[in-house]
PQR file with spaces between the fields and no chain letter, atoms N, CA, C, O and H, PARSE charges and radii, in Angstrom:
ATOM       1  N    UNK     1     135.018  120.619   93.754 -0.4000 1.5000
ATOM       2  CA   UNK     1     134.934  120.688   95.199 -0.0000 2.0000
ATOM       3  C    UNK     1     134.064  121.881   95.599  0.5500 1.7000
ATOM       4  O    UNK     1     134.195  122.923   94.957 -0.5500 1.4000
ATOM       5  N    UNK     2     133.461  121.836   96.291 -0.4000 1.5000
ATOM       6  CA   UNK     2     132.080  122.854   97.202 -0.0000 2.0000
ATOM       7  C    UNK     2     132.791  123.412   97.702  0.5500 1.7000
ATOM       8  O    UNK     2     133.020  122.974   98.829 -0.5500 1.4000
ATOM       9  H    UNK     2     133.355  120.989   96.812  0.4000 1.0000
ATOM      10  N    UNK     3     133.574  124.629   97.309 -0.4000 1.5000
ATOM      11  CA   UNK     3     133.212  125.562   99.008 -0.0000 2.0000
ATOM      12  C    UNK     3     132.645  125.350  100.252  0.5500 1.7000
ATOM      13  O    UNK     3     131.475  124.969  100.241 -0.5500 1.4000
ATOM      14  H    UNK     3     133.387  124.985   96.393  0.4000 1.0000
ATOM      15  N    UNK     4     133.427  125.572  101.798 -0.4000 1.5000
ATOM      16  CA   UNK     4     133.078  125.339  102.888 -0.0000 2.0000
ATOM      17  C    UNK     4     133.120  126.749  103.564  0.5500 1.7000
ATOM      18  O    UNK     4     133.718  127.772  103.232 -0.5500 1.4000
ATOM      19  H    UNK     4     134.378  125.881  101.807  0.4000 1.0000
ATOM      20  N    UNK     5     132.322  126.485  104.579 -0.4000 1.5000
ATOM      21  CA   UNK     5     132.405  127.892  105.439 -0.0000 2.0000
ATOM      22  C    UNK     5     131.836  127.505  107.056  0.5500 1.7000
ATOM      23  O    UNK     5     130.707  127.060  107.262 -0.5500 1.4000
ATOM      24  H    UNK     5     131.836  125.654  104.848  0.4000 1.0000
ATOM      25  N    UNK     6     132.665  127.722  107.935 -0.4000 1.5000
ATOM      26  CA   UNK     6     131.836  126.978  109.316 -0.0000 2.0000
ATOM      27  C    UNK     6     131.647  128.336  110.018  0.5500 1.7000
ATOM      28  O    UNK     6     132.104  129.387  109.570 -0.5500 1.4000
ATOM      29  H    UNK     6     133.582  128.084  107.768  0.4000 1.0000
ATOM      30  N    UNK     7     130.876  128.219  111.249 -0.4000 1.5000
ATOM      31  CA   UNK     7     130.387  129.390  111.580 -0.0000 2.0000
ATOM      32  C    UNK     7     130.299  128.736  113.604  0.5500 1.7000
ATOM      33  O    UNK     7     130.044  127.572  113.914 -0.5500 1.4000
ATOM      34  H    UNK     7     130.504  127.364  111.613  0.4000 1.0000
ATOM      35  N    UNK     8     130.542  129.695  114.453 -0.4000 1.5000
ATOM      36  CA   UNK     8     130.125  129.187  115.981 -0.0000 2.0000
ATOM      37  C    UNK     8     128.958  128.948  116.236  0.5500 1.7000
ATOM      38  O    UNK     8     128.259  129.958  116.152 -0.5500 1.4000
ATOM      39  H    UNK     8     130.749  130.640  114.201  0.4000 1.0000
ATOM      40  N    UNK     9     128.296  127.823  116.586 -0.4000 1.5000
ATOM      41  CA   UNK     9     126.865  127.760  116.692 -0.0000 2.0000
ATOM      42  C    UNK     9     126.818  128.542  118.312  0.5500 1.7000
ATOM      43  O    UNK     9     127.673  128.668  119.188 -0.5500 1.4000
ATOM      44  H    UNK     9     128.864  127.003  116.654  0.4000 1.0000
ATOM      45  N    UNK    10     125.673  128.883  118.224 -0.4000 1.5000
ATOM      46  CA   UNK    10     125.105  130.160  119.694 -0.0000 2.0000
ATOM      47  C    UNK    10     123.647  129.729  119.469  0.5500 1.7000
ATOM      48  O    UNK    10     123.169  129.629  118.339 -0.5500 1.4000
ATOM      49  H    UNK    10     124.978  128.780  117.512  0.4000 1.0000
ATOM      50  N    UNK    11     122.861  129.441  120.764 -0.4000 1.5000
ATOM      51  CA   UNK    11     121.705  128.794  120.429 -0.0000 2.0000
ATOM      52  C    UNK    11     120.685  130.192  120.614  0.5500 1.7000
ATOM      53  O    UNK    11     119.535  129.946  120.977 -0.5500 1.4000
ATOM      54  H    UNK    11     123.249  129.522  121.682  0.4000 1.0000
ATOM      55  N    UNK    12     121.032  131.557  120.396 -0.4000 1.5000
ATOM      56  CA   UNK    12     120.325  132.516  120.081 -0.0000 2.0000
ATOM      57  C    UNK    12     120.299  132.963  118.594  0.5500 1.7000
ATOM      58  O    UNK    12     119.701  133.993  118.282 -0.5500 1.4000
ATOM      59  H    UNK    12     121.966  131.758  120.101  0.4000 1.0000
ATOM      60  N    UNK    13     120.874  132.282  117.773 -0.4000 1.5000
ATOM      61  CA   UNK    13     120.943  132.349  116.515 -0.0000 2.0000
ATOM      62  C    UNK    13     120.412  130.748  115.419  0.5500 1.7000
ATOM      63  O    UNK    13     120.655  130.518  114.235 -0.5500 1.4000
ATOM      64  H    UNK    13     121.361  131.446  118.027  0.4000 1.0000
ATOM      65  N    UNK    14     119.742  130.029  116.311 -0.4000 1.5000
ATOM      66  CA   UNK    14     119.227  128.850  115.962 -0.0000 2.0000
ATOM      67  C    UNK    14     118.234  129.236  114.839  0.5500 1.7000
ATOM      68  O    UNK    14     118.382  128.640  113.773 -0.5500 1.4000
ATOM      69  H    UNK    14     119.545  130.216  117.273  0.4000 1.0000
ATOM      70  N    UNK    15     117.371  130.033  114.918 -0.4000 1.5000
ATOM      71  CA   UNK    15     116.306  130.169  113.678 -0.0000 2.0000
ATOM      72  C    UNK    15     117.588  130.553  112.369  0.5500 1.7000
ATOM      73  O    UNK    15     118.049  129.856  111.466 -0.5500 1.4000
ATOM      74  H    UNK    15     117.250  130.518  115.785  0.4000 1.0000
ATOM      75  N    UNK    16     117.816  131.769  112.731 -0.4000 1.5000
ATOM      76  CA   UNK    16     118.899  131.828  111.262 -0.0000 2.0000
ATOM      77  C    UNK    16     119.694  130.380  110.823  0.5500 1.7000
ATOM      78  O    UNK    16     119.606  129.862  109.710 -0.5500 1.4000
ATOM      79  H    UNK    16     117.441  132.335  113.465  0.4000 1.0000
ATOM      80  N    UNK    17     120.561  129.811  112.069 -0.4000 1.5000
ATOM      81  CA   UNK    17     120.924  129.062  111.350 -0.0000 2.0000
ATOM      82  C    UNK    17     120.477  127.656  110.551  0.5500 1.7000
ATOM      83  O    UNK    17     121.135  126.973  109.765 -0.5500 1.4000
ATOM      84  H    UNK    17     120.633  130.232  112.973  0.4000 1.0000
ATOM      85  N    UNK    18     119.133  127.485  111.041 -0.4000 1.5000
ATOM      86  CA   UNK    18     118.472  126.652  110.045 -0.0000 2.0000
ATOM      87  C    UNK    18     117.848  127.147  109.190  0.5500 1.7000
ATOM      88  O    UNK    18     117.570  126.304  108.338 -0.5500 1.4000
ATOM      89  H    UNK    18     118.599  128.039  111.680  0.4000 1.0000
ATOM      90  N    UNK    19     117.392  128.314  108.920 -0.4000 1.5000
ATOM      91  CA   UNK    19     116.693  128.748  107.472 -0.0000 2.0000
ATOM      92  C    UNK    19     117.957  129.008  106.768  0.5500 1.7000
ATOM      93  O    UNK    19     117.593  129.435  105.672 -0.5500 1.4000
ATOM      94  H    UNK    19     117.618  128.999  109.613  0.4000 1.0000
ATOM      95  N    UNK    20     119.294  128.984  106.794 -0.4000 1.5000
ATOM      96  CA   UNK    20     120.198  129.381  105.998 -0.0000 2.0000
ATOM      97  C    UNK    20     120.352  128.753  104.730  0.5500 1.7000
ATOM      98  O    UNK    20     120.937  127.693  104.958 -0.5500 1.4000
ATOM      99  H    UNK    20     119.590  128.637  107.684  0.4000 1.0000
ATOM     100  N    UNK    21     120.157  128.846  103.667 -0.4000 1.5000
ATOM     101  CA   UNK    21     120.456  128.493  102.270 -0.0000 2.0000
ATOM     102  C    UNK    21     121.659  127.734  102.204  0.5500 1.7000
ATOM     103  O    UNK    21     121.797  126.567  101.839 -0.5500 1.4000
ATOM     104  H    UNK    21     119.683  129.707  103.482  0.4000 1.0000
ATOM     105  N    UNK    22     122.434  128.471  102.568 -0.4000 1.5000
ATOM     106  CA   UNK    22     124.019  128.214  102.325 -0.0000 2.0000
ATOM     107  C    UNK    22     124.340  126.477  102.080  0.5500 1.7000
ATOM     108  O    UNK    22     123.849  125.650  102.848 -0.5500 1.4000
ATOM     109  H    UNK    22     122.322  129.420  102.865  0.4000 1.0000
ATOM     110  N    UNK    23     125.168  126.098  100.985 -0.4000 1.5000
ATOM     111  CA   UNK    23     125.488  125.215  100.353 -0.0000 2.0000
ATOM     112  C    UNK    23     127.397  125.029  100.991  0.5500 1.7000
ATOM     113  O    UNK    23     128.369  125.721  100.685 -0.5500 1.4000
ATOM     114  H    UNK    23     125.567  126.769  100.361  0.4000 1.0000
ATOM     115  N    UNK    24     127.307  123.795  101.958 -0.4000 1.5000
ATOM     116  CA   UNK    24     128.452  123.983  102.053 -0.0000 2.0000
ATOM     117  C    UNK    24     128.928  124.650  103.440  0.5500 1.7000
ATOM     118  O    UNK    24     130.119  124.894  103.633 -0.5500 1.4000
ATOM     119  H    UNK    24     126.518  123.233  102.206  0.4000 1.0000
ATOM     120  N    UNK    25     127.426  125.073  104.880 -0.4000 1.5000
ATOM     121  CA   UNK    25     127.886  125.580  105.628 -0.0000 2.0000
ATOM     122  C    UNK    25     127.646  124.610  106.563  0.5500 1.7000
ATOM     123  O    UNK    25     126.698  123.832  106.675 -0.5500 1.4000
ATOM     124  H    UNK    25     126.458  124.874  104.723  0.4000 1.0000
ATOM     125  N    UNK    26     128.789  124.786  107.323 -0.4000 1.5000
ATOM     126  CA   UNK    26     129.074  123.771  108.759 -0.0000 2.0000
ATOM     127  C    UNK    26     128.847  124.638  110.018  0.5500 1.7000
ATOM     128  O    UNK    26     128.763  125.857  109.872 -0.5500 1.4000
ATOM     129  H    UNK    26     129.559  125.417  107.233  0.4000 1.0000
ATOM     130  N    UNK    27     128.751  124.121  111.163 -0.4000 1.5000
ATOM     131  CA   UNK    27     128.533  124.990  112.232 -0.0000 2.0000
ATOM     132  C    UNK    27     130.141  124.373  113.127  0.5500 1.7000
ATOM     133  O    UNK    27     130.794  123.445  112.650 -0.5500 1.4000
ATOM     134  H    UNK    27     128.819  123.130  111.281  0.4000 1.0000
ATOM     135  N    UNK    28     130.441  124.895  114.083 -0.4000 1.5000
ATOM     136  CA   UNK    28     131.489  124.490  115.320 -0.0000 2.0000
ATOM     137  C    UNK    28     130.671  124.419  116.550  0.5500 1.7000
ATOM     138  O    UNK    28     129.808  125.295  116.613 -0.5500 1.4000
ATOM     139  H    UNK    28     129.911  125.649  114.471  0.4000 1.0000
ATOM     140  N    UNK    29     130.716  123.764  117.340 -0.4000 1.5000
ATOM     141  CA   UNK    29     130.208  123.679  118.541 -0.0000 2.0000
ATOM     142  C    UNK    29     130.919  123.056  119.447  0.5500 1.7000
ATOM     143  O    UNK    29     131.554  122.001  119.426 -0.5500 1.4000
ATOM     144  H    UNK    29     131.417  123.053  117.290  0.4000 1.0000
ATOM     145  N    UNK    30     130.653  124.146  120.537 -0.4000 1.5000
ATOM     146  CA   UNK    30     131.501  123.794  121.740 -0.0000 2.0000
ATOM     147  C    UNK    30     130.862  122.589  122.845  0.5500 1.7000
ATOM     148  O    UNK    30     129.744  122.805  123.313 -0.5500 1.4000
ATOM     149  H    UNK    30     130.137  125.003  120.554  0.4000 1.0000
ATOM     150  N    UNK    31     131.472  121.554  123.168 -0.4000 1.5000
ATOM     151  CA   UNK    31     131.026  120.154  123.166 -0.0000 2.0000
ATOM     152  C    UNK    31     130.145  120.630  124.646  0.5500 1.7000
ATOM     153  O    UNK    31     128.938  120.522  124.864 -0.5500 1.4000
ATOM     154  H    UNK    31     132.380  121.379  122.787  0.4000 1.0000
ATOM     155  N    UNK    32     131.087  121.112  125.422 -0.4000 1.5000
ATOM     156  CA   UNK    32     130.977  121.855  127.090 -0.0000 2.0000
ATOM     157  C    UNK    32     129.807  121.792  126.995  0.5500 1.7000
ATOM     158  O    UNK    32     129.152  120.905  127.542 -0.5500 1.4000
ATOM     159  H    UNK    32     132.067  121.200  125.245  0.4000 1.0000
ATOM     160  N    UNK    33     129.203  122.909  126.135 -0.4000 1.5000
ATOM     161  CA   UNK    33     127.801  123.523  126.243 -0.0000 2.0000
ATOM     162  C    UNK    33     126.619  122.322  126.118  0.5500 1.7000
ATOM     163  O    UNK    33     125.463  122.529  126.487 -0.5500 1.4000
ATOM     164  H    UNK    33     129.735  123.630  125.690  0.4000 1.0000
ATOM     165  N    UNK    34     126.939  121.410  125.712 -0.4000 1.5000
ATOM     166  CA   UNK    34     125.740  120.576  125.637 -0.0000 2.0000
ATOM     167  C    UNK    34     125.766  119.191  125.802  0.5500 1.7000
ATOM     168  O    UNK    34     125.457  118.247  125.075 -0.5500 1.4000
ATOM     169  H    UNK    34     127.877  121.242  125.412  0.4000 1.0000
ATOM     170  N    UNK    35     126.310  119.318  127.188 -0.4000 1.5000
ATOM     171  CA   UNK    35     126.902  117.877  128.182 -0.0000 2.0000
ATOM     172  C    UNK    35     125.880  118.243  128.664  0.5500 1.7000
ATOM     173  O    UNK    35     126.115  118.913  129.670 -0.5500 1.4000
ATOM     174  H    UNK    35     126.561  120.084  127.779  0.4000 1.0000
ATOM     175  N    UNK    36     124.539  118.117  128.397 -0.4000 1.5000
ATOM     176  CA   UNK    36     123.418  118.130  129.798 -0.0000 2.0000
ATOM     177  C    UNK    36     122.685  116.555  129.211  0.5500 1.7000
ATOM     178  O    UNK    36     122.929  115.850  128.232 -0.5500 1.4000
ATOM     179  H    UNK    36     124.348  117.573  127.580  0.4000 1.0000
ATOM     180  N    UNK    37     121.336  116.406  130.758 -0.4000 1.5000
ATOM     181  CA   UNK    37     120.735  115.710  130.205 -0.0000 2.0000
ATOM     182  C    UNK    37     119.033  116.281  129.465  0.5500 1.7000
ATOM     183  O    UNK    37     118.094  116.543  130.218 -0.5500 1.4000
ATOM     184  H    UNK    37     121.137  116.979  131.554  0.4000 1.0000
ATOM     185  N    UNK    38     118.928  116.375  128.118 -0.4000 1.5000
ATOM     186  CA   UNK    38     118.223  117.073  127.743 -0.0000 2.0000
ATOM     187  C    UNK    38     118.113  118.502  127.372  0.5500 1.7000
ATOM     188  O    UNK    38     119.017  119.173  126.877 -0.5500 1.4000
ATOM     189  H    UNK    38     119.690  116.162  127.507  0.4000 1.0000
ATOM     190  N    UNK    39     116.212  119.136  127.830 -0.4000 1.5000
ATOM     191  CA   UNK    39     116.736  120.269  127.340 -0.0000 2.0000
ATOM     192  C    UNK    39     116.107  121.027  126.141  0.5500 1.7000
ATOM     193  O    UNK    39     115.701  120.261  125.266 -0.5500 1.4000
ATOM     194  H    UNK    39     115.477  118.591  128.233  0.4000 1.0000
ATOM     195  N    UNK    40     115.907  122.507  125.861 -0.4000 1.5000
ATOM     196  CA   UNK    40     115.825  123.136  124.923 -0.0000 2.0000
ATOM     197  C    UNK    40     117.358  123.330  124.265  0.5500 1.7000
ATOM     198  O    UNK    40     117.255  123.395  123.040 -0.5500 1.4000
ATOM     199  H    UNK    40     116.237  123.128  126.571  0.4000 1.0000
ATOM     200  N    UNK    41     118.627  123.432  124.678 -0.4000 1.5000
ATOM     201  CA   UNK    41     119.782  123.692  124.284 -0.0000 2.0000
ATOM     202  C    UNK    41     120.045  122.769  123.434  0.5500 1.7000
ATOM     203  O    UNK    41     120.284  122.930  122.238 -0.5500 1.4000
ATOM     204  H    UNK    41     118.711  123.379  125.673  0.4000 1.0000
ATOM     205  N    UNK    42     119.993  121.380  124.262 -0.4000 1.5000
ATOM     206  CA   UNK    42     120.419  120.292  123.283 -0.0000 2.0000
ATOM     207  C    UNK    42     119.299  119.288  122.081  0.5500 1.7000
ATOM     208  O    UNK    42     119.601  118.348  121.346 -0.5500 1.4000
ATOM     209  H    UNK    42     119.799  121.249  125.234  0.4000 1.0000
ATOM     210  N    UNK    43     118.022  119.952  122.294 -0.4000 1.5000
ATOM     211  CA   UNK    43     116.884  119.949  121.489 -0.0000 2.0000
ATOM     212  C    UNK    43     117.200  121.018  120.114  0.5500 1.7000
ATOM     213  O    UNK    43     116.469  120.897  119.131 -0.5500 1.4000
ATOM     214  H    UNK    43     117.777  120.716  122.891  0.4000 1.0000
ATOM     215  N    UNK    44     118.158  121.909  120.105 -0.4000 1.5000
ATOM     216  CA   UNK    44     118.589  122.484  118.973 -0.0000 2.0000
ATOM     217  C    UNK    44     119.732  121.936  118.671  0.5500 1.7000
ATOM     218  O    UNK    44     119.839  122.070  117.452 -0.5500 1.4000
ATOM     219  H    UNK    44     118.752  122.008  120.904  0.4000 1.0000
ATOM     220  N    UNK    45     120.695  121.367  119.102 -0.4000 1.5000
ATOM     221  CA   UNK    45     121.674  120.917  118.854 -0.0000 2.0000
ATOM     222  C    UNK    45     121.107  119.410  117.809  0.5500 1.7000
ATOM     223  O    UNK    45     121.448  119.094  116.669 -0.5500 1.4000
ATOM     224  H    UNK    45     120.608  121.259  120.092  0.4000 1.0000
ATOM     225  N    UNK    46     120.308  118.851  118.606 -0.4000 1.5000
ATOM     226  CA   UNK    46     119.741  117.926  117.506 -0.0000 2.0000
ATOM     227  C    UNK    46     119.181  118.040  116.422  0.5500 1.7000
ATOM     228  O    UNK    46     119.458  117.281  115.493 -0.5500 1.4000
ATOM     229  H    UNK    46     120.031  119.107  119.532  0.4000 1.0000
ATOM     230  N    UNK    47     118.413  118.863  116.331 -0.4000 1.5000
ATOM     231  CA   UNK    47     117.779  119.672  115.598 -0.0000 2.0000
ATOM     232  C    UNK    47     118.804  119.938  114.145  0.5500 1.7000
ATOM     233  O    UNK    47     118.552  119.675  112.969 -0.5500 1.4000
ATOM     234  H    UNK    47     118.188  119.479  117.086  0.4000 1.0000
ATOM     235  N    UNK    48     120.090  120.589  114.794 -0.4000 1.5000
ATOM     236  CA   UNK    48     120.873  121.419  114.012 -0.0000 2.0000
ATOM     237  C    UNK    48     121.593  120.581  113.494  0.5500 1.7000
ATOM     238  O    UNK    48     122.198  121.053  112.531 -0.5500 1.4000
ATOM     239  H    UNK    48     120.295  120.802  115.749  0.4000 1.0000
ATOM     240  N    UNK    49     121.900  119.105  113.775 -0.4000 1.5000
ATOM     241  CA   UNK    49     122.518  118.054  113.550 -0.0000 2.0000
ATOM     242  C    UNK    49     122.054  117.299  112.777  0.5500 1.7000
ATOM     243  O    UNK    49     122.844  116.528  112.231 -0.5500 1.4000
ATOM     244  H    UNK    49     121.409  118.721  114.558  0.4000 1.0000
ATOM     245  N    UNK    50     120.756  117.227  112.463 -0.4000 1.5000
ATOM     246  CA   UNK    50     120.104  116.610  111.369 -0.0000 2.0000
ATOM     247  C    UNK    50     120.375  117.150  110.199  0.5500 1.7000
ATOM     248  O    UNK    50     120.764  116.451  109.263 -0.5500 1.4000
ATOM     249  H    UNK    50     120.115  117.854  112.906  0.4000 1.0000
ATOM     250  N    UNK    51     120.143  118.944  110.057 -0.4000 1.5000
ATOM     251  CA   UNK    51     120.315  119.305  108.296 -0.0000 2.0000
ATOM     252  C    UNK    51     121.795  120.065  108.159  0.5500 1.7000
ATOM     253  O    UNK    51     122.027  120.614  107.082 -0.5500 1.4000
ATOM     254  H    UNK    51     119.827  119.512  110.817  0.4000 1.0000
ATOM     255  N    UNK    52     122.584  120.105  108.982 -0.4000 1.5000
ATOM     256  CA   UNK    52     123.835  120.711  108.887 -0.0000 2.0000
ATOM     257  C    UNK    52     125.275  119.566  109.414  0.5500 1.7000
ATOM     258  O    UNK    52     125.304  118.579  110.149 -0.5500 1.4000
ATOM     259  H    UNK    52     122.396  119.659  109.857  0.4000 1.0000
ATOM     260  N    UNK    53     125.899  119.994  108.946 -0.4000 1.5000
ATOM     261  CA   UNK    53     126.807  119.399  109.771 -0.0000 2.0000
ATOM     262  C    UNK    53     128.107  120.020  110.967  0.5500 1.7000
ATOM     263  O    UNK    53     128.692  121.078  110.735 -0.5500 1.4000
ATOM     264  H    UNK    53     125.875  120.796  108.349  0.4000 1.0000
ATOM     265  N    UNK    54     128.256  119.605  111.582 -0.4000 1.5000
ATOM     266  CA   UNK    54     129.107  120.222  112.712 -0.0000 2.0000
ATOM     267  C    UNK    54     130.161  119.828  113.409  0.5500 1.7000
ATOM     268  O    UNK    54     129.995  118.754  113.987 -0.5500 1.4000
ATOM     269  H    UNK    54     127.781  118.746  111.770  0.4000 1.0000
ATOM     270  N    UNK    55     131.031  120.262  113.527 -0.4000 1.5000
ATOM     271  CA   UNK    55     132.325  120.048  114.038 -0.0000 2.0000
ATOM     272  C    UNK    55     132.516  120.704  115.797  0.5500 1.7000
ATOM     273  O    UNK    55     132.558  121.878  116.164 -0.5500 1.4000
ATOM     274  H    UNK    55     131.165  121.134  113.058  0.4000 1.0000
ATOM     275  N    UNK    56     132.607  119.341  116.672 -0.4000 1.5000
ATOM     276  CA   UNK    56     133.082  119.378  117.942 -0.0000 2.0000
ATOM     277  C    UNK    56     134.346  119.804  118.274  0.5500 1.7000
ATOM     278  O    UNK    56     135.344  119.375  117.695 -0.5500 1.4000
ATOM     279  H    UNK    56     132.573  118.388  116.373  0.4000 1.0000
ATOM     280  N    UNK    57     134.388  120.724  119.279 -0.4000 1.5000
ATOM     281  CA   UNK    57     135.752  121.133  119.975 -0.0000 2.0000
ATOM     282  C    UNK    57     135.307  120.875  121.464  0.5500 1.7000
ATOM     283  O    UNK    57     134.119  120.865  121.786 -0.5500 1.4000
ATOM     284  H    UNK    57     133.577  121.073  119.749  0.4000 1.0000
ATOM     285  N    UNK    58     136.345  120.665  122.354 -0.4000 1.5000
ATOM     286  CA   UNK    58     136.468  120.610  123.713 -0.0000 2.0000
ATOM     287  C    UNK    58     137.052  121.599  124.211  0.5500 1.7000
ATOM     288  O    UNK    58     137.224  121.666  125.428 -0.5500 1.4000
ATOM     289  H    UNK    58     137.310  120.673  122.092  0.4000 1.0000
């Protein structure tokens, strides 16, 4: 089994969190924040959703 490690996604920390190496890291994201339509916010959220995976809270 892989080791896991999740982390709060903050879309001022978007470059780090896609160059991150890490094997096994998940992000959390708060759903609130990216109920829009469109967007640079939710243009990283997609973004971040393609090579990571992430776990929604409300």
């Amino acid at each position: 089994m892989t080791p896991t490690a999740g982390l709060g996604f903050k879309p001022q920390h978007f470059s780090d969190a896609m160059a991150s190496p890490a094997v096994g890291l998940w992000f959390e994201v708060h759903a609130e924040n990216y109920m829009v339509d469109g967007g640079p916010r939710l243009a990283m959220l997609e973004e971040l959703r393609r090579d990571r995976p992430c776990h929604f809270t409300a």
